[in-house]
C-alpha atoms as a printed R data frame, in Angstrom:
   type eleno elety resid chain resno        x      y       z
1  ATOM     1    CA   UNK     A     1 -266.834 35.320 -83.117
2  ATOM     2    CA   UNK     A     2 -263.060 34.005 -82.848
3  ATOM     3    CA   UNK     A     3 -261.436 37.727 -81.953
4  ATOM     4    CA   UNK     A     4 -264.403 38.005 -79.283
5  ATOM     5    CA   UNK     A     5 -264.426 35.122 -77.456
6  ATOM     6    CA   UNK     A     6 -260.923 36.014 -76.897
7  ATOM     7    CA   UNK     A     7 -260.568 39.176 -76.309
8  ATOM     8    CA   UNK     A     8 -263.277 38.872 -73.610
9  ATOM     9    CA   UNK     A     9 -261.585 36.023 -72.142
10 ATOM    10    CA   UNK     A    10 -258.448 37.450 -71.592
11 ATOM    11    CA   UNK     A    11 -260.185 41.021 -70.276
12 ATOM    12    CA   UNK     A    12 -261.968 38.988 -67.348
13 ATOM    13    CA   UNK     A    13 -258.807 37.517 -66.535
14 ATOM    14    CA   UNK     A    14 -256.583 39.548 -63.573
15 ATOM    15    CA   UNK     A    15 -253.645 41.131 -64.495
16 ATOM    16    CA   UNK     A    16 -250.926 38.701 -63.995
17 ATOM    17    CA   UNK     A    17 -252.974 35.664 -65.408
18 ATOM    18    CA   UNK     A    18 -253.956 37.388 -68.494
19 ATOM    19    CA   UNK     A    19 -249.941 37.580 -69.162
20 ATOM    20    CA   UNK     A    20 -249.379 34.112 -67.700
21 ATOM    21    CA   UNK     A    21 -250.625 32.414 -70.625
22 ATOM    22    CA   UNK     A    22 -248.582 34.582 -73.785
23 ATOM    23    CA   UNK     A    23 -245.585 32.658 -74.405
24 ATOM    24    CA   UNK     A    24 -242.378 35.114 -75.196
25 ATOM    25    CA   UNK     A    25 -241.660 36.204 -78.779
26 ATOM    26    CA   UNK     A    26 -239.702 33.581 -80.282
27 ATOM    27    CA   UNK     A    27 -240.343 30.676 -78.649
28 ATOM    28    CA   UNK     A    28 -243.570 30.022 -79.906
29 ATOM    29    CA   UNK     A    29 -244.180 27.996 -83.186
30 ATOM    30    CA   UNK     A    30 -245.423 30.534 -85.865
31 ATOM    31    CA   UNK     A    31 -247.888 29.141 -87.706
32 ATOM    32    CA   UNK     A    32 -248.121 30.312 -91.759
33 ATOM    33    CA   UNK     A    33 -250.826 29.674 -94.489
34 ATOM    34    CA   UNK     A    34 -250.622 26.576 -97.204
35 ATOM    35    CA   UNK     A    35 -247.287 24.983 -94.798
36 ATOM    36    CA   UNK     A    36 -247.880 21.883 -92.459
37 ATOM    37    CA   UNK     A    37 -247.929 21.275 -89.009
38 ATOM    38    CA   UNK     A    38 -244.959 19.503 -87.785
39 ATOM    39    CA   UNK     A    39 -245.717 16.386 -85.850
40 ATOM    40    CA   UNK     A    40 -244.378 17.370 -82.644
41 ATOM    41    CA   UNK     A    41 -246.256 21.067 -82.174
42 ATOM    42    CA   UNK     A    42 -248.758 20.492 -79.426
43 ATOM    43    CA   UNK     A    43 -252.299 22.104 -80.491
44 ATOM    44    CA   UNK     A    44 -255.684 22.363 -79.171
45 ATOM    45    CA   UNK     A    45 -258.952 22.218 -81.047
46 ATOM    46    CA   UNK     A    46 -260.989 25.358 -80.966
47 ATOM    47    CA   UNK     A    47 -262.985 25.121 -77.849
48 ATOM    48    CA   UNK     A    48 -266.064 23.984 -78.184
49 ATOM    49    CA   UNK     A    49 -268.795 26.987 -77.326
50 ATOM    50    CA   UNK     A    50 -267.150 28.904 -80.004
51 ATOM    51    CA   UNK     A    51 -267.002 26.239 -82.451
52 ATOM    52    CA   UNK     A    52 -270.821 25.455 -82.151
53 ATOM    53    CA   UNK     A    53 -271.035 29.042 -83.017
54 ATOM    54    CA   UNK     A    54 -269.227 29.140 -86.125
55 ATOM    55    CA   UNK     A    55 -270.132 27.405 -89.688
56 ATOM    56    CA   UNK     A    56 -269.769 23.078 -90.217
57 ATOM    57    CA   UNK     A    57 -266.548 22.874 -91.642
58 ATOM    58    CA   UNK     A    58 -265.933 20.419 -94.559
59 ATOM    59    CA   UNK     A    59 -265.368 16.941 -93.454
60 ATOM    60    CA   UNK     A    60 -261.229 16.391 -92.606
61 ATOM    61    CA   UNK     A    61 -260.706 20.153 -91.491
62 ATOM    62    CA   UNK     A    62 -260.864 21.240 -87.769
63 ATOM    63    CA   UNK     A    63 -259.883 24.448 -86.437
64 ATOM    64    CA   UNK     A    64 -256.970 24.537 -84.427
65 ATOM    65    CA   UNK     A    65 -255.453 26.651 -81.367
66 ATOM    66    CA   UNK     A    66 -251.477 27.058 -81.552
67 ATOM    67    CA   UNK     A    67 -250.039 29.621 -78.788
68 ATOM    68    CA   UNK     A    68 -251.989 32.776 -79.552
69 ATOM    69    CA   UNK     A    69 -253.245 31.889 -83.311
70 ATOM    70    CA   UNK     A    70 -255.998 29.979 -84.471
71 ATOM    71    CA   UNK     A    71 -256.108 28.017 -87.839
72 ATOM    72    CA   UNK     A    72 -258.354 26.104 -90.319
73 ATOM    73    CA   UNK     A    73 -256.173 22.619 -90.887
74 ATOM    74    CA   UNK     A    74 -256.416 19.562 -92.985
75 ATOM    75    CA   UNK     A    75 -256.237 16.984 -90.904
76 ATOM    76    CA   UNK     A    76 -255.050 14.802 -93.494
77 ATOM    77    CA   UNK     A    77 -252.355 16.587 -94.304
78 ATOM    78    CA   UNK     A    78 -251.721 18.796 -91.178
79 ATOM    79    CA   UNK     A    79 -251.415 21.717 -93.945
80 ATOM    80    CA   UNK     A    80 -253.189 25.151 -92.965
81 ATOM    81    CA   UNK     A    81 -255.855 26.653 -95.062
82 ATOM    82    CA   UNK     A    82 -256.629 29.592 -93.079
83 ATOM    83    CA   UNK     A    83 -255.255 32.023 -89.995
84 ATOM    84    CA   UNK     A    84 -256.090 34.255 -87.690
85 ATOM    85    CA   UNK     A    85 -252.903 35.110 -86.136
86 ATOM    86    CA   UNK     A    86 -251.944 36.591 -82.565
87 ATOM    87    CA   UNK     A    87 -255.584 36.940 -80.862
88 ATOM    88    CA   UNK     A    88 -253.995 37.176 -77.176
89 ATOM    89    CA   UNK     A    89 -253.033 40.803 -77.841
């Protein structure tokens, strides 16, 4: 549901603002599995007609948007459970 929400959302998209959004290689923070979240890396919850779409998660986990990955966090502990990295592409 995740991969196709995006990768229709970016093919309806011109050209040039398809690309707008991608942040260069390197620059980005890179998310990784069972490793926190530091306190000053702006994310985004998943948006909501795909979340409504997707199974109730557990009570103190939301799934997040970071750059071009999305993630299942604790939001406790900011520490990510699960990844589904570079879905721009």
């Amino acid at each position: 549901v995740i991969r196709d929400y995006y990768r229709d959302y970016y093919r309806s998209l011109p050209p040039g603002l398809a690309k707008k959004g991608k942040i260069p290689p390197g620059h980005a923070y890179k998310m990784r599995r069972n490793q926190g979240v530091p306190p000053d890396v702006a994310w985004q919850y998943l948006p909501s007609d795909v979340e409504r779409r997707l199974s109730h998660l557990p009570d103190g986990y939301a799934r997040i948007v970071i750059g071009a990955d999305v993630a299942i966090m604790n939001t406790r502990t900011r520490v990510v459970v699960d990844l589904l990295e570079d879905l721009h592409d």
